[in-house]
N, C-alpha and C positions, 0 to 999 in steps of 0.2 A: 605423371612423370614430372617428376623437379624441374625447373629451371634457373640452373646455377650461373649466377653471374660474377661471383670471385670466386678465388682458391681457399680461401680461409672461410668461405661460408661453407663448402664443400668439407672441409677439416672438422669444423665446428659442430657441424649436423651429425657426422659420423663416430664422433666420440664421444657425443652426447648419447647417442641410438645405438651404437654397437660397441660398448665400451668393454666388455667382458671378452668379445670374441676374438678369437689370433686375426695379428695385423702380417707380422714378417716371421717369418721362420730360418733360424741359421744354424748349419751343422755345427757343434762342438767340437775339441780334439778325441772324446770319447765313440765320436760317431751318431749322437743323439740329436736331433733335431728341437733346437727349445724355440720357443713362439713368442712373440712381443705382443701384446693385447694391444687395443685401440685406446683405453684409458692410461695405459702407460706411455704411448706415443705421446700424447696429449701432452702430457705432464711434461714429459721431455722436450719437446718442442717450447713449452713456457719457461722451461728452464732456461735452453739455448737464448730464448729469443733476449730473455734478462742480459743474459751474459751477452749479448750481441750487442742490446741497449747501451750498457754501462763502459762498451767498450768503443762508444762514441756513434755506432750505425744509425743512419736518421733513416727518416721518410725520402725515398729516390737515390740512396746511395745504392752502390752496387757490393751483393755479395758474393765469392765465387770458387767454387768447388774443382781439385784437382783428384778425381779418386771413381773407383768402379763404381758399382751397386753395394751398398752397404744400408743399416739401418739407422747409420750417422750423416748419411747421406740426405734420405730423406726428411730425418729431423732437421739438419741444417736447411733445407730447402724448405717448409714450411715457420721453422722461424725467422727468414729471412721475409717471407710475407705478413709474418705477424708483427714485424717489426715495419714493412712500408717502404723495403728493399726492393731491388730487383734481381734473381738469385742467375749469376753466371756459371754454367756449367763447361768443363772440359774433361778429355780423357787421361785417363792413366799411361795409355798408348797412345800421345800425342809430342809431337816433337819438342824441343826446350824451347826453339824462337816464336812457334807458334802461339805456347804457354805462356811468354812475356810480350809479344805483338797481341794476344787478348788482353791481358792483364791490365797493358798501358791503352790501349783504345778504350776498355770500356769503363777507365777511373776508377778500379777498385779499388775500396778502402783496405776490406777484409778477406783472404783466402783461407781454406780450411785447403790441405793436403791430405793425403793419404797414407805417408809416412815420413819420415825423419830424410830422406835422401832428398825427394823434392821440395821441402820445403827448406832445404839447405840452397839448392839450386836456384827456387823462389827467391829467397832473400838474400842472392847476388846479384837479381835485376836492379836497374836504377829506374824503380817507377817513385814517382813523385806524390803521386795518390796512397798508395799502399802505406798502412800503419799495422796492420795486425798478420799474424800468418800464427792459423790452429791448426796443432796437430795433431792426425786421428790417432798416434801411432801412441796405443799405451805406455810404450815406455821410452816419449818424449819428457823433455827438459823443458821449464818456461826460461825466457829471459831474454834480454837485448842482443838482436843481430843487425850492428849497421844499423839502418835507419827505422828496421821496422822491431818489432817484439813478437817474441814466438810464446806462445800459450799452448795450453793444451787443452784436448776438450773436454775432459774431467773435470778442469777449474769453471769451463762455459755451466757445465749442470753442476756445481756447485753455488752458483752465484747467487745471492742473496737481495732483501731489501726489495724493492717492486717500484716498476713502473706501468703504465698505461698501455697494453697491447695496442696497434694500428689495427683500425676495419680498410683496408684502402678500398677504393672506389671502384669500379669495373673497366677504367680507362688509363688505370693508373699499369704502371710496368711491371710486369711478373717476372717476366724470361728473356734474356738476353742470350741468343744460341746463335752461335756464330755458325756458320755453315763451312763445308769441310775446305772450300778451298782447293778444287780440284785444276783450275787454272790460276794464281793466283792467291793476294792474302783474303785470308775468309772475311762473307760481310755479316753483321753482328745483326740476326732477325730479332725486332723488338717485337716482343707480344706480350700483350694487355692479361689481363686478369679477365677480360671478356672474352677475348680470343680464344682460351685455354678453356676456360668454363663452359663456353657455348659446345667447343663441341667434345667437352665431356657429355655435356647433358642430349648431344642431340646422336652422340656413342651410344650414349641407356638406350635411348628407343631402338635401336636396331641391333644390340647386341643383347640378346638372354641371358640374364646373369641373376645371382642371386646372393646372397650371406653366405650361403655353402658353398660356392663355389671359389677356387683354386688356382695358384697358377704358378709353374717355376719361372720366376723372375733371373734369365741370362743375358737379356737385348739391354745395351745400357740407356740407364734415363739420361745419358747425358746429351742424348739422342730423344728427338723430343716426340719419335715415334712411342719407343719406349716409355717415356716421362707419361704422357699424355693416355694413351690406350693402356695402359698398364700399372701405373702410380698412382697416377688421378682416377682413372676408371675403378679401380678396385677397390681403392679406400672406399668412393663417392656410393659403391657400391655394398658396402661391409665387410668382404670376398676377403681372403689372406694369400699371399707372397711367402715361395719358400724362395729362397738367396740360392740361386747353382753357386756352389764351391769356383767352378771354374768353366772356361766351354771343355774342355776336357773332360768334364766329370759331367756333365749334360744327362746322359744317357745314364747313368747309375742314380743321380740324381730324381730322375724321371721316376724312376722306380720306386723311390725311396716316400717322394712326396706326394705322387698319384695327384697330381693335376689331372683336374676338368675343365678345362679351357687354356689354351697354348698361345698367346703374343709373341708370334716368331716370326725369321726372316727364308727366302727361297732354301738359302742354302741348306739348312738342316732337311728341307725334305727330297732335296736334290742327294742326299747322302742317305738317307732310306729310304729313296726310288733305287739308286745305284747299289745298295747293297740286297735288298732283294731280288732286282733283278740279276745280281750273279748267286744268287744262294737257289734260284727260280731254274738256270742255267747246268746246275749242275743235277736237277732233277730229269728222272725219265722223260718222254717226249708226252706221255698218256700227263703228265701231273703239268707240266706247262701248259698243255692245250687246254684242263680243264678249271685252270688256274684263268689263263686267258677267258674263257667263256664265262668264268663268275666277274670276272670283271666288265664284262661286255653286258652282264644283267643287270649289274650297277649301274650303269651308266641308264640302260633302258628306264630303270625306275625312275632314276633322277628325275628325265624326260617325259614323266609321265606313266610310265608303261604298268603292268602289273604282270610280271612273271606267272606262267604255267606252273602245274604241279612241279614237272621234271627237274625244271628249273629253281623251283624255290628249295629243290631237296639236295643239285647239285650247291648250288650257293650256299645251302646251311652244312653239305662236307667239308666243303675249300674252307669256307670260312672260319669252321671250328678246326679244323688241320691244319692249314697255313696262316691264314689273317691275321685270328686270334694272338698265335706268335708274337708276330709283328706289334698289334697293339698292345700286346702284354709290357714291351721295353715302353710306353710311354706310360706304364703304371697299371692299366687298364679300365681307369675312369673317365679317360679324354671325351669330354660330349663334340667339341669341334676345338679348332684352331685358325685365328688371323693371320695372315701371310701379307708384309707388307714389306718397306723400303729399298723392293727390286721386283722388278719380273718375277710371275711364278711362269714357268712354261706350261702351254697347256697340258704337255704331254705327261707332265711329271701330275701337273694338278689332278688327272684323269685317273691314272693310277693311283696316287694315295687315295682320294675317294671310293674307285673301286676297293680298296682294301677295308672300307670301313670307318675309315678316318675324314671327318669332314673338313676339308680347307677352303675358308672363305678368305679370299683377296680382295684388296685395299688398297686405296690409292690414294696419296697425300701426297705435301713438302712441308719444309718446314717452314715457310713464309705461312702454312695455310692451319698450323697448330695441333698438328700438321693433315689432319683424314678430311679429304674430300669426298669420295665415295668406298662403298664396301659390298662384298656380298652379303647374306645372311640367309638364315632358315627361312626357305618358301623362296626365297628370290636370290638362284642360286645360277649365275651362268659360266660355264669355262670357259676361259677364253678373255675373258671381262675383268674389270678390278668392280662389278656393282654398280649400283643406284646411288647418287648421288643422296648424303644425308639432309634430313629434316635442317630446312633452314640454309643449307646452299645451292646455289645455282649453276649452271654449268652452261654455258656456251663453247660452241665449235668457230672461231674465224673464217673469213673465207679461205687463209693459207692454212688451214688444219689445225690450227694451235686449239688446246684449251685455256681458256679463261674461266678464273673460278669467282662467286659473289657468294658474301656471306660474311657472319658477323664475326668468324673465325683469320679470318684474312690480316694477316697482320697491319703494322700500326707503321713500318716502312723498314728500313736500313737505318741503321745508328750511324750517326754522323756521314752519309753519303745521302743527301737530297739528289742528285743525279742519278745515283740507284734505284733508289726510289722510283723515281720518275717513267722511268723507262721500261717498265715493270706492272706500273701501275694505270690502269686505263681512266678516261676522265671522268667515266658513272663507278668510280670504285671497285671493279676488277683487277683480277691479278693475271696477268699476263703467262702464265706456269713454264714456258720454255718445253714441254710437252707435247706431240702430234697426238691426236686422238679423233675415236669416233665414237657417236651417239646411234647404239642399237635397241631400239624401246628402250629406252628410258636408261640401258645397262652403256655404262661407257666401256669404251676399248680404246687402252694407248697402242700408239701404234710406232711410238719412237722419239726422242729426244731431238729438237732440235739442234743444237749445238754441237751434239755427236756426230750427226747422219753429213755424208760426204759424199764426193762429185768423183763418179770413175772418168779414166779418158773418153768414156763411150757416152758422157754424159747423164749415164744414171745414177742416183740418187740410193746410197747406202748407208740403212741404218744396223749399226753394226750388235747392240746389244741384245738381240733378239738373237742373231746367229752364234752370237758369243753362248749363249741361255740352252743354246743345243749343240753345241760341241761340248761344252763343261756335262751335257748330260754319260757321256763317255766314262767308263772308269778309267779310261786309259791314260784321263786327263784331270789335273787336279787343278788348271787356272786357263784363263785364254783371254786374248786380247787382240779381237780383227783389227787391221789397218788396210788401208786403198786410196790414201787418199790422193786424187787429180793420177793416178795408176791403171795399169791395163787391168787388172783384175785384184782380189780380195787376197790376201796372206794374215795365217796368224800366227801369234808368238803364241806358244801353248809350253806350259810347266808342267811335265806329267806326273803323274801318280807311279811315283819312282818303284812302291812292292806290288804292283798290276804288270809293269811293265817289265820287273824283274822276273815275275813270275813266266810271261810268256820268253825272255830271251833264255830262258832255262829251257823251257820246250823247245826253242830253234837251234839248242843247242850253242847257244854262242857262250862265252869265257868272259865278257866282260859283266860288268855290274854297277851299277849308281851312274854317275855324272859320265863314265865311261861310255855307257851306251849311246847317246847322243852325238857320237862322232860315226856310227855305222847306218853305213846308207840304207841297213834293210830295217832299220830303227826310223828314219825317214820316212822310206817308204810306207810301213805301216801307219806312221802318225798321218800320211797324206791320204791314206784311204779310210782309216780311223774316220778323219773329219768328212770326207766325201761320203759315207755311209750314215755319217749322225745331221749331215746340212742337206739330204736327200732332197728335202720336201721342196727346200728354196729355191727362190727364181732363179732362174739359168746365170744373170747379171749376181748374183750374193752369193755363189758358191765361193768358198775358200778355196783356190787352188794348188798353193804351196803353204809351207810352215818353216817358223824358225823355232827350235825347241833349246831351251834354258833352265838350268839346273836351278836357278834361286826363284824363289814363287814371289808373287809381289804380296807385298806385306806395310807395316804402318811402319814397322823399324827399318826398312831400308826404302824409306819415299816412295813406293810404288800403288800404295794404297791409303785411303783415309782412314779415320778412325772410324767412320760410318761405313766402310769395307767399298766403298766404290774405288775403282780403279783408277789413280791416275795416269789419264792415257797419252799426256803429253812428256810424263815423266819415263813411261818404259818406253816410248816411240823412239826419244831423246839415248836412253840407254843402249836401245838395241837396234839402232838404225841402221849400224854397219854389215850388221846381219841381215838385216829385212834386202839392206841395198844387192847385197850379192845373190839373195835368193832371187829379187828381182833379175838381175842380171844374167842368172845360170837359164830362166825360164822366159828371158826375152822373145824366147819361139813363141810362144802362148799370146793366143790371140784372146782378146775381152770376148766374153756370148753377151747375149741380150740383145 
């Protein structure tokens, strides 16, 4: 197995060795899927990197991308390393002051945008660094705006005459990812060309992969989950990237490009656990029960077991009747898929597996480049994000926290020595802000600390874990526990508006949409809802009441980041006057635990 120590040896090797085979694939307006090969990337990236050169970018400046997953994307991001840049990435779904509080922290010279609106927006900021802004959008205009120049990126691969590509060093700066900023302005994680490389190469050993295999790229790389397990991994690998059109188009997508291997997040399989089990629901009682039982033999085998005749024969009906189904919408070549940048719950974990579908969970940040541990084939636990990979470390504190070592650990905070610091233990651990536990070898988080909060009663609630099984609910399409220094747990929950219409049609009631939320038997329901789906929890972590809210938290009205974490100071803030009076209505209700 390789050991890759830059990003551009990782490029170099792969264009050299895989240069015929598809790199990225993108739907056309015909509906055709055409393929970028790895010698044509190549070239394009030498191209860029020229035009990058000539347009003043040195060795350590910064270059920085406002745009989704595209295949200009990735060439800017490796000619920004050929050139001896450090490439800044942001989202498309990120707010404007965000966009220009990155922009001015992290002294870019050069932005690439995504189309002609932002980069209009772009070159109304007064950043003092800023000279260039390319635009991806075909049918931009180059020319003077104010203080900077707009180009386009048609003139970048046109550019001519040559200069000397950069090898940078394995300590020199790769990635500058500023993290979401869920209290506060985001801090900018610097990571090395080692960082990113170590654990791509120490991803190979524990991820089966090969030239053949596939993957629908929809997690954005601007997110260095995405970037890193999926950008770097695949190229490093041969392996080709079909572009999802949109998360909308996900699911047709699937179908279309038949991925073998999946880099995804909780949420997609929290929505085909939730839609099988009502399609599951509305079968006879004989087809659930032996639905259940094939998945109870899944589980067995996992564990060891080896099913009976009866059993191997009921498991191969279910599975060619119902599973099959199921797997058919993800193409029906999926050999496994990575589940990373949230909790999977176990319950949901247990079920896809049963179905056939293997989901191996992962646990990183983006200080760590971001994969700390993963599952994999043979060493597979639910319940666990895995084995810590080849080459990091893992220690448990005496207060619970995880601290991670290893060469992947980033290189600190940009311009915040104090962040740094505080973060950073004095044998070179990273501090994670994580509660976890080490079970042979498989770690288990067990909660965040910065989240988890003090009821009146003195106990200690981590709220993301009960969030993880109330959102299991169709009834509910967002939630958001709150208790904090309170007699007991309330959540803000945004329902799944055509579930919810559905059943006030069966109660008979007249009302519909945002309407229903003022009927107390609409209430009612959502309070037992969560009391049926937070069963299993401690008596102290029950949710007792709810406040329910027609707008879902999202990145365009501050309630969510770009990386889909929830800002929980931001709806606390929104909806407090709501949370206050439920408190108040429910003052009878004494704390358990």
């Amino acid at each position: 197995m390789r050991d890759y120590q830059t990003l551009v040896e990782i490029l170099l090797r792969s264009v050299e060795e895989h240069a015929e085979r598809p790199l990225f694939g993108v739907k056309d307006p015909s509906g055709s899927w055409r393929w970028t090969n790895y010698r044509d990337f190549g070239r394009a990236v030498d191209r860029v990197r020229l035009g990058f050169q000539q347009l003043g970018v040195c060795p350590g400046d910064k270059v920085a991308i406002i745009a989704n997953n595209r295949v200009e994307w990735a060439v800017a991001c490796y000619a920004a390393f050929r050139s001896g840049a450090a490439f800044v990435p942001m989202y498309e779904a990120q707010a404007t002051e965000e966009w220009e509080y990155i922009l001015r922290d992290s002294s870019t010279k050069l932005v690439l945008t995504a189309n002609e609106a932002i980069a209009a927006r772009v070159a109304g900021f007064e950043l003092p660094e800023l000279r260039h802004i390319v635009s991806l959008d075909p049918r931009a205009s180059s020319g003077a705006r104010g203080a900077v120049t707009v180009h386009t990126y048609g003139s970048l691969l046109q550019a001519t005459g040559s200069s000397a590509a950069v090898e940078p060093s394995p300590n020199d700066l790769a990635c500058l990812i500023y993290t979401s900023g869920t209290t506060g302005h985001p801090k900018g994680v610097m990571l090395s060309h080692r960082n990113i490389a170590a654990n791509v190469s120490s991803g190979l050993q524990y991820l089966s992969l090969s030239p053949e295999d596939r993957s629908l790229s929809f997690l954005p790389w601007a997110h260095v989950f995405g970037q890193t397990t999926e950008l770097h991994v695949f190229l490093a690998t041969g392996a080709s990237m079909g572009l999802a059109e949109s998360v909308e188009k996900i699911l047709p997508n699937l179908a279309e490009v038949r991925p073998t291997v999946l880099i995804s997040v909780p949420r997609i399989f929290n929505r085909i656990y939730a839609s099988v089990q009502q399609q599951l629901a509305q079968q006879p009682a004989v087809v659930r029960q032996l639905a259940t039982r094939a998945i109870t033999i899944r589980r067995e085998q996992r564990n060891g077991a080896s099913p009976g005749p009866i059993d191997r024969l009921l498991l191969g009906i279910v599975d060619r009747v119902v599973f099959s189904k199921v797997r058919a919408r993800f193409g029906g070549r999926l050999r496994y898929s990575v589940s990373g940048g949230a909790a999977l719950s176990p319950e949901v974990a247990d079920f896809i597996d049963g179905l056939g579908i293997s989901v191996y969970e992962g646990y990183g940040l983006t200080e760590t480049a971001p994969v700390l541990a993963v599952n994999r084939p043979g060493f597979h636990r639910i319940g666990t994000v895995g084995q810590p990979l080849p080459g990091v470390r893992i220690e448990i504190s005496p207060e619970g926290e995880v601290i991670a070592y290893g060469e992947n650990v980033m290189q600190g905070y940009y311009k915040m020595p104090e962040e740094t610091a505080r973060v950073m233990t004095a044998d070179g651990g990273l501090l994670t802000g994580d509660m976890g536990e080490l079970e042979d070898g498989f770690l288990r988080i067990t909660g965040r600390i910065k989240e988890q909060y003090k009821l009146e009663n003195g106990k200690y609630v981590v709220p993301t874990p009960i969030e993880e099984q109330i959102k299991l609910s169709p009834l509910v399409a967002n939630a958001m526990v709150y208790g904090d220094n309170r007699p007991y747990n309330i959540a803000v929950i945004v329902p799944s508006f055509p579930e919810l219409e559905a059943w006030a049609k069966r109660q008979g009631l007249s009302q519909r949409g945002e309407a229903l939320l003022a009927s107390s038997a609409v209430h009612d329901l959502y309070v037992a809802d969560v009391r049926d789906f937070s069963a299993k929890l401690k008596g102290f972590e029950t949710v007792r009441d709810v406040v329910l809210v027609s707008e879902d938290f999202t990145v365009d009205n501050g309630l969510m980041t770009p990386s889909m974490k929830v800002k929980r100071r931001a709806v606390t803030a929104r909806y407090l006057a709501a949370i206050e009076q439920r408190y108040a209505k429910g003052s009878h209700m004494a704390a358990s635990g």
